[in-house]
C-alpha positions as CSV (number, residue, x, y, z in Angstrom):
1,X,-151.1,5.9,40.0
2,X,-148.0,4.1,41.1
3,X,-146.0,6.4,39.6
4,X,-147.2,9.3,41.6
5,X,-146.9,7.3,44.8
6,X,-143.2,6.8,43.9
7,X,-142.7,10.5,43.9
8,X,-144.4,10.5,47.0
9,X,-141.6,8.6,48.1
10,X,-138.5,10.1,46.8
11,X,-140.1,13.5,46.6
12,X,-142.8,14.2,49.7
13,X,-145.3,16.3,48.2
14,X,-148.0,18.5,50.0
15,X,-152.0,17.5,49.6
16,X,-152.3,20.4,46.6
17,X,-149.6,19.1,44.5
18,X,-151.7,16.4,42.8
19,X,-155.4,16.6,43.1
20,X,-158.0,14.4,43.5
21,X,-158.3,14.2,39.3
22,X,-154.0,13.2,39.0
23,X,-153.5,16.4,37.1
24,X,-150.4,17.6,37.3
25,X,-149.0,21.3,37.5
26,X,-146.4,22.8,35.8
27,X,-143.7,22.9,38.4
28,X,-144.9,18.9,38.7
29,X,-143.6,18.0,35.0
30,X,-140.0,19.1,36.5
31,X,-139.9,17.4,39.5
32,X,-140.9,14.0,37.3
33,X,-138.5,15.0,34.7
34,X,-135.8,15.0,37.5
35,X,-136.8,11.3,39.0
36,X,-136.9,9.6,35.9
37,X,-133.4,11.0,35.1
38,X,-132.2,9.9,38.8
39,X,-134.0,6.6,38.2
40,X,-132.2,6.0,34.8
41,X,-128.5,7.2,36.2
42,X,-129.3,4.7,38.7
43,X,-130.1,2.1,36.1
44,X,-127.0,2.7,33.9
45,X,-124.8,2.6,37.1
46,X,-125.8,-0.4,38.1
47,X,-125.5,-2.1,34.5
48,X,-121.7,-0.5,33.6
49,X,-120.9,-1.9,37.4
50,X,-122.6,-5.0,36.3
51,X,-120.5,-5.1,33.0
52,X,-117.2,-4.3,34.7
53,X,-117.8,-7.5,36.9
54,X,-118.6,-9.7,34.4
55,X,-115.3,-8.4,32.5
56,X,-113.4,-9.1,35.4
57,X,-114.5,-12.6,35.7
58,X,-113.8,-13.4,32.9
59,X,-110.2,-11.8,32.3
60,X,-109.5,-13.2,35.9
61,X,-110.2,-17.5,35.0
62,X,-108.5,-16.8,31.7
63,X,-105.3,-15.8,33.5
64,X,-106.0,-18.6,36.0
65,X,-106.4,-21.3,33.1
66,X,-103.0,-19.8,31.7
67,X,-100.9,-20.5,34.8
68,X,-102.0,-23.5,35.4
69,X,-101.1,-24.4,31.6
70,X,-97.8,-22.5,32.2
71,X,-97.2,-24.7,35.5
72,X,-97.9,-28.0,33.8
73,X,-96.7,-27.5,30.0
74,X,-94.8,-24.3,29.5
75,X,-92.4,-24.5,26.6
76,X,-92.1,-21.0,25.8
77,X,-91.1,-17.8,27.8
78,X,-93.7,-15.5,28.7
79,X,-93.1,-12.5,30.3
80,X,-96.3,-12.3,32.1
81,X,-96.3,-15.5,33.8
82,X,-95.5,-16.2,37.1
83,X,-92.3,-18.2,36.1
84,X,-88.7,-16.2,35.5
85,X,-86.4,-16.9,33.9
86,X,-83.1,-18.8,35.5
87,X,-80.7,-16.3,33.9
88,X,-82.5,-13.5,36.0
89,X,-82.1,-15.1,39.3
90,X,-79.8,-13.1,41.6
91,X,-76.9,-14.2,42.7
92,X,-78.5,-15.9,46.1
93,X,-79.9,-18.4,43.9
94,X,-77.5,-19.4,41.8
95,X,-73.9,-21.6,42.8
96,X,-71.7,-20.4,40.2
97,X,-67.5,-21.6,39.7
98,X,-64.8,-19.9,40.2
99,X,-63.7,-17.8,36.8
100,X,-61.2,-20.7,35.1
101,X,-57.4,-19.7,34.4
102,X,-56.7,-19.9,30.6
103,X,-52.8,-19.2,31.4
104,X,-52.8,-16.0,29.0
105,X,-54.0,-17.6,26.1
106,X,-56.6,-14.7,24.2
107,X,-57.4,-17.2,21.4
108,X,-59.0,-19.8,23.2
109,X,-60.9,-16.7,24.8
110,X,-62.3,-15.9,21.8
111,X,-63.3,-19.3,21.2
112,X,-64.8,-19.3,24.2
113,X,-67.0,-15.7,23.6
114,X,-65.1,-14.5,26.8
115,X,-65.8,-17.2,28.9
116,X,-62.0,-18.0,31.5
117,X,-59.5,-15.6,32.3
118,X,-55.9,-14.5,30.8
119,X,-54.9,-12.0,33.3
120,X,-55.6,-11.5,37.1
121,X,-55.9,-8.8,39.1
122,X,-55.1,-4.8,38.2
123,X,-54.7,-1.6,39.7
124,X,-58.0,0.1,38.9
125,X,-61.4,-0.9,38.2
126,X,-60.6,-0.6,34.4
127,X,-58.0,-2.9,34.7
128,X,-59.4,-5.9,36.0
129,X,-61.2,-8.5,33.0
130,X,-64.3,-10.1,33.6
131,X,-65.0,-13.5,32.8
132,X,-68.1,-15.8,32.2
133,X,-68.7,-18.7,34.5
134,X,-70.9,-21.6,34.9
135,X,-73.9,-21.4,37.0
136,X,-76.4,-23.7,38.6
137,X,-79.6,-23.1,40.1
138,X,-80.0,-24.3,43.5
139,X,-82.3,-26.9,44.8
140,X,-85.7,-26.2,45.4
141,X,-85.9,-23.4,43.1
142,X,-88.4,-23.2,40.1
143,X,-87.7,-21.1,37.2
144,X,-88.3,-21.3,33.6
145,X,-85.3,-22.4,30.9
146,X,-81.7,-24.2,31.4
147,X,-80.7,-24.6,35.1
148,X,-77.2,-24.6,34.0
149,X,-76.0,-21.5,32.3
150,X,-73.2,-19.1,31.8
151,X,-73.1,-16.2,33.5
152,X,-71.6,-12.6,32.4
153,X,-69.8,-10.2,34.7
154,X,-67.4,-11.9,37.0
155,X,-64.3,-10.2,37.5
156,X,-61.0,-12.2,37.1
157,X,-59.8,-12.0,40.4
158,X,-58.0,-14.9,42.9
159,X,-56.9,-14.6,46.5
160,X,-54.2,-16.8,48.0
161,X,-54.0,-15.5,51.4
162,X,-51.7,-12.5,50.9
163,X,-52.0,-9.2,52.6
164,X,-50.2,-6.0,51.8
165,X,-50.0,-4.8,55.0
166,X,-48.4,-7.6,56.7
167,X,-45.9,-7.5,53.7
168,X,-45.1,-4.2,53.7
169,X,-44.0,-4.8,57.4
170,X,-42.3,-7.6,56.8
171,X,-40.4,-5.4,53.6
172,X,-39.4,-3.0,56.1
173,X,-38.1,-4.6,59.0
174,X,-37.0,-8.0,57.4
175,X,-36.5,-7.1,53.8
176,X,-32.7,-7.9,54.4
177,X,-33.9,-11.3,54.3
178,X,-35.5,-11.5,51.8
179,X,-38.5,-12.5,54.0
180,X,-41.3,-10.1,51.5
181,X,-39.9,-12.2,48.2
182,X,-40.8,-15.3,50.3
183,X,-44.0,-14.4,51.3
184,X,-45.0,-13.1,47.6
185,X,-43.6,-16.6,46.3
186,X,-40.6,-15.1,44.4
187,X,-38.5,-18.2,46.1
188,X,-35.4,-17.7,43.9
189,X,-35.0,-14.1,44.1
190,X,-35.6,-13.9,47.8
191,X,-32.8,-16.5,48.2
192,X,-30.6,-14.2,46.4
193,X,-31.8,-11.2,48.3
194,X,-31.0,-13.3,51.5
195,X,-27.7,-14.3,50.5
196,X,-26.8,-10.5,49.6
197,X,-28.0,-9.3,52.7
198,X,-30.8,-7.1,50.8
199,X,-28.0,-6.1,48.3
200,X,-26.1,-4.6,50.6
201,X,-29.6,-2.7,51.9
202,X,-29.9,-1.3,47.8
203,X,-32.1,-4.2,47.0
204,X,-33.7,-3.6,50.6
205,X,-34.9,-0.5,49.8
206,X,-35.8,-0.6,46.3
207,X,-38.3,-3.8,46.9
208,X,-40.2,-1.2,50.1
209,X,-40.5,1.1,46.7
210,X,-41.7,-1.1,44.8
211,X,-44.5,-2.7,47.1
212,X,-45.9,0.7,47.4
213,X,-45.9,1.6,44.4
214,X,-47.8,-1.9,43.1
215,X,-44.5,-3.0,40.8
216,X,-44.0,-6.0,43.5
217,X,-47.1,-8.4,43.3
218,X,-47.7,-12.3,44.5
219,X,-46.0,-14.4,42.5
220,X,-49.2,-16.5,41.1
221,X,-50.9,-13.0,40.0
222,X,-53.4,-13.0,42.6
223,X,-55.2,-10.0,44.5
224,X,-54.3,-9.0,47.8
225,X,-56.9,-9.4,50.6
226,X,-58.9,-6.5,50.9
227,X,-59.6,-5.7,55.0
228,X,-63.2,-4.8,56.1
């Protein structure tokens, strides 16, 4: 009897659908057929939703329990846990030295795995070595491994202050002087050029050709300043 009234519910059904006996018609057996299976995809639903929950809670304290472990006692990487690694940090939070000057000497290089510089500067892109170089993580920064490391990728490059603009200029309309050589540090050449009066204007001209052309460098090897 409860059943029927059910259908009533979910399916309104006129006076001569059931009669007074509960005998049900032909077309009735289909109309029950199609409730039960509504009733049992509501069931299922409801339990796979149930399920999916319950796997959720679970999966979700088991991560929480692992980084809180990680926070307290981590002593291996992993790759899923909220901690990085210091060698990944960019460049913003690490303080890093300057590349170190190994005065040309390739076999303490190699000793070294590439870490300090034998040449400065170059032309191109191509030219110009890179170095390794000690870095530090800054204060206040929490990441997982060595806070001091070595760092690949820096390129061997040193300013001291000298612009190729302002020596050009100076090439060209004191050059006589020997005021260029000075600026670049060549000290003994540009007294000779002084006393020679720019070799007569040969040496003059010759050192203009040679600062465009990037034969005529500062002294110490270092880079000029780029202008932004």
């Amino acid at each position: 009897m409860d059943y029927f009234k059910r259908i009533r519910k979910y399916y309104p059904l006129k006076d001569e659908v059931i009669n007074r006996n509960l005998q049900i018609r032909p077309y009735e057996s289909n109309m029950r057929s199609q409730y039960l299976s509504h009733e049992c995809h509501f069931e299922i639903s409801g339990s796979i939703m149930q399920y999916l929950c319950y796997l959720l809670g679970v999966l979700t304290v088991a991560f929480a329990q692992e980084l809180e472990e990680c926070f307290e006692n981590c002593t291996e990487y992993r790759p899923h846990a909220p901690l990085v690694l210091c060698s990944y940090l960019p460049m913003e939070y690490l303080a890093c030295i300057e590349p170190v000057d190994l005065n040309g000497n390739e076999t303490r290089r190699l000793e070294l795995d590439g870490f300090g510089c034998t040449k400065w500067g170059g032309e191109r892109y191509e030219d110009v070595q890179k170095s390794k170089v000690m870095c530090i993580v800054l204060q206040g920064i929490t990441c997982h491994g060595n806070r001091t490391f070595q760092k690949d990728g820096f390129p061997c490059i040193k300013y001291e202050g000298h612009y190729f603009v302002t020596t050009l200029i100076y090439s060209v309309l004191l050059g006589f002087l020997g005021m260029d050589r000075f600026c670049l540090g060549h000290t003994g050449t540009a007294v000779g050029k002084l006393m020679t009066l720019g070799g007569v204007g040969i040496w003059w001209i010759v050192d203009v050709v040679l600062l465009v052309t990037g034969s005529l460098r500062p002294e110490q090897g270092s880079n000029w300043v780029p202008y932004y």
